[in-house]
N, C-alpha and C positions, 0 to 999 in steps of 0.2 A: 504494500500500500504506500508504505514510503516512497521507493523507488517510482513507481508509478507519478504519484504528489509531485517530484523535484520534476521528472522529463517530461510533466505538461504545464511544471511553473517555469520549466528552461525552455519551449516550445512560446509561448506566451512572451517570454521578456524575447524570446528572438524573434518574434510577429512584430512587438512593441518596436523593438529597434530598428526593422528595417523597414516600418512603416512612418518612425520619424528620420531616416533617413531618405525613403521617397519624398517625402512631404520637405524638404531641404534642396530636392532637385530645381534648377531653376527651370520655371515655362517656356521661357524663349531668349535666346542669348544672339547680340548683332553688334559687331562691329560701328566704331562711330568716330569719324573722322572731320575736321573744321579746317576752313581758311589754307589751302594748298598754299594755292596765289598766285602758280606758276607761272612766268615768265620769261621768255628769252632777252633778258636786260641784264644789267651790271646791278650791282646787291645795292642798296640805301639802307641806310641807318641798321637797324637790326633786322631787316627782311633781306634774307637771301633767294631773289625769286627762281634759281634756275638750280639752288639742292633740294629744290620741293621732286624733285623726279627722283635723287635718291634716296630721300630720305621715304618714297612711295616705295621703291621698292625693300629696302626694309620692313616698312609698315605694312605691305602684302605678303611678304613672304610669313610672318608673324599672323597674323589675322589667317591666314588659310593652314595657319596648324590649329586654329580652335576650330570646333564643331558650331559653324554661326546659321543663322536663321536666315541676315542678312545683313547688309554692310548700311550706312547711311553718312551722306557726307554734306556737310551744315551749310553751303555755299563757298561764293568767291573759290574757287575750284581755280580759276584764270585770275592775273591781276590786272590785263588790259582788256578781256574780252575774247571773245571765242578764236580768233586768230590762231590765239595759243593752246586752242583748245585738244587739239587731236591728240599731240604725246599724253595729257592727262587723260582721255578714256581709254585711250589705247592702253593703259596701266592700270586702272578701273576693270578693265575686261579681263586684267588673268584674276580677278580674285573668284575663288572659290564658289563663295556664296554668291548672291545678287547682289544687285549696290541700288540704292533709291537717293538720285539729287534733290538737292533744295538750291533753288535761284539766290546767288549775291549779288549785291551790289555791282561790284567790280566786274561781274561774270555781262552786265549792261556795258559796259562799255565800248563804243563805237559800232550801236546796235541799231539798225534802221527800224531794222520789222520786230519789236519788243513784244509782240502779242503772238509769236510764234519761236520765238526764241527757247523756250523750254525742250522743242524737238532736238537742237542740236544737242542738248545735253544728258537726251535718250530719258526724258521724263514723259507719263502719259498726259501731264497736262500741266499749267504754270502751279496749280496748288491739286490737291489730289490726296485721299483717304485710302492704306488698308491694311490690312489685318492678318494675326498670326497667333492662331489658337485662340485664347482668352481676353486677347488684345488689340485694341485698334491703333493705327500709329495716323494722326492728322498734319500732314505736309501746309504749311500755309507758303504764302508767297507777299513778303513783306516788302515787295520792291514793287507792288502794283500801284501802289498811290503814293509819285515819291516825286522830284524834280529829273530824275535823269531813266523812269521806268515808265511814265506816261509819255504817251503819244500826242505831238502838239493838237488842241483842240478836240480830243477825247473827254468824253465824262468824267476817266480817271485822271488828266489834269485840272478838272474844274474840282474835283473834289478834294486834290493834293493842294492845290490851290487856297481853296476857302479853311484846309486841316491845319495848313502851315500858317495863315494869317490869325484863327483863336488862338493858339499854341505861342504865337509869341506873344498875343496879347498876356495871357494864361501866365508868361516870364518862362516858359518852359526850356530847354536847355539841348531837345533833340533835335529842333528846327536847325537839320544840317544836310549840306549839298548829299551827303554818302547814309542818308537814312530815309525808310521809308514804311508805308503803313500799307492797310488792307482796305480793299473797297465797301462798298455798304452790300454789294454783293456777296463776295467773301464772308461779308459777317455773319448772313443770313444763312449760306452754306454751311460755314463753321457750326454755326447751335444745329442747323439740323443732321450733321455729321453725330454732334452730342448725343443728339435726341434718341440715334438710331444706334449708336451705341449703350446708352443706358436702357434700349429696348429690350437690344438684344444680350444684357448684362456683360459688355466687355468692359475693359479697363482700358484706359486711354493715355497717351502720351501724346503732346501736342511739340512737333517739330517747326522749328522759324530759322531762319538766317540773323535777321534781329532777334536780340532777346527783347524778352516780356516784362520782365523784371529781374534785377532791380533796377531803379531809374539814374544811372548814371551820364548820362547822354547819350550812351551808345541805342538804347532800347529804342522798338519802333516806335515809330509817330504818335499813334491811336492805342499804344499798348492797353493804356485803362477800358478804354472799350473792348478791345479784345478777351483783359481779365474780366471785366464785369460778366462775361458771358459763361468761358471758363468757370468761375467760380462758383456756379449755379448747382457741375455738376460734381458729385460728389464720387464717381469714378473715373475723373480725372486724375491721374497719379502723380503728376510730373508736365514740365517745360523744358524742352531741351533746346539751344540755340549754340551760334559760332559768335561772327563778325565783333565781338570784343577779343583780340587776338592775347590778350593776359589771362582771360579767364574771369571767370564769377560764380558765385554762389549766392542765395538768401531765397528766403523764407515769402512767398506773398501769398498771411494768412495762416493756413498751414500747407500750401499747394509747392513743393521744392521748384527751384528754376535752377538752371545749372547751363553756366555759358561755356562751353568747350573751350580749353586751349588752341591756338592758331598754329597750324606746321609750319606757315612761313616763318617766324620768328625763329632767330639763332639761326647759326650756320652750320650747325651739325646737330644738335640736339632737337630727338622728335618729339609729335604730342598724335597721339589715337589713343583709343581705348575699349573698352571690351563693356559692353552693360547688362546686365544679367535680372531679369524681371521672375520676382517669386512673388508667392502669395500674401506677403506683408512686406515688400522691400523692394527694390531696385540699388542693384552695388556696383559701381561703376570702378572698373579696375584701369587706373592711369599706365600708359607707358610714355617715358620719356619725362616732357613738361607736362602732362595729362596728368589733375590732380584726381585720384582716388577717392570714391564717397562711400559710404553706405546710408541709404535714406530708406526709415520706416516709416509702416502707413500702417 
């Protein structure tokens, strides 16, 4: 009876442990990469624009030894514009997993046709929603209502327009040529993107080029409006963004924002990193200048 007692209380703690060992696996792990910026130029100040290609292929070779879902890279990918653009997908293309762009700033420049500009950077659309397993991921596109992303005489210049003139009123600090915001369109996308997420109970993480917060000048335009909508839903888990090439962190509320490190900074040292989505967390493992987080929910 004894013997019996021990090897179904030792069956039991070994169900015990490797059920909180499952329950430890993370749901979905992807690659996340900010600010390349490559260019074929001579280096200024601390952007070395032309070792963003090898500092790529370290960072793919590294990313295609993990088991990823899928890669994601935060904008500004070019620092003058798509010219420069082929050696960067061309190196994009060996990685492993899939890779999902987000539109920079910089990625506009010397851009005629901006409302088809997303094709060259092999994205389905300028902003664009989806999903992986328990989770949705929302692409926004924060260069659509901006001074150098609107098309002269478009509704999205009448509305950068009239966004940039409250905002200075306002004393606001983002009103700058290299930032930009989302249309009334967009916005209206965005909550129903939410909506159809907390339908269908995923968990969400909302991807930008700009960040959202916090408001250091860098954040887009309209970001309060953006958050105001965000904030509603309560399986929102996370704000992921680049275009601040030092990095950021903080709290809006209790929703985490987290600005990637930029690869182009420094002339040898890199920045990606690996983020890993469980059921009460997201742990973002830095390499290089990539700072390391872990954030509970």
């Amino acid at each position: 009876m004894v013997k019996t007692n021990c090897y179904s209380l030792l069956i039991c703690l070994l169900l015990l442990v490797h059920g909180m060992a499952k329950g430890q696996e993370p749901i979905v792990r992807f690659g996340v990469i900010a600010d390349i910026q490559y260019a074929d130029k001579d280096d200024h100040g601390s952007r070395y624009y032309r070792n963003s290609l090898e500092k790529m292929d370290s960072c793919i070779v590294n990313l295609n030894q993990e088991k990823l879902a899928f890669n994601v890279v935060f904008g500004d990918l070019v620092d003058q514009g798509p010219k420069d653009l082929s050696p960067v997908m061309e190196h994009l293309k060996k990685l492993k997993a899939p890779y999902r762009n987000v539109l920079g700033n910089h990625d506009y420049v010397n851009v005629s046709d901006r409302e088809m500009l997303y094709k060259q950077f092999d994205m389905p659309a300028p902003y664009y929603a989806f999903e992986k397993a328990s989770w949705m991921f929302i692409v926004l596109n924060t260069n659509e209502v901006s001074e150098y992303g609107s098309k002269a005489g478009s509704s999205f210049q009448k509305e950068w327009q009239d966004l940039a003139a409250g905002l200075k009123k306002e004393g606001r600090k983002n009103v700058l040529p290299w930032n930009g915001g989302i249309s009334s369109l967009q916005l209206i996308w965005l909550e129903n993107q939410l909506k159809k997420a907390q339908k269908t109970k995923k968990n969400v993480l909302v991807f930008s080029h700009h960040p959202l917060f916090p408001e250091t000048g860098y954040e887009a335009l309209n970001n309060r409006e953006i958050l105001n909508i965000v904030e509603k839903y309560p399986n929102v888990k996370g704000l992921v963004s680049g275009h601040h090439h030092a990095g950021n962190f903080a709290y809006y509320h209790k929703l985490p924002s987290i600005t990637l490190e930029g690869m182009i900074e420094t002339s040898k040292e890199n920045a990606y990193g690996v983020i890993e989505l469980y059921p009460n967390k997201i742990v973002l493992t830095g390499r290089g200048r990539m700072t390391s987080r872990t954030l509970n929910f």
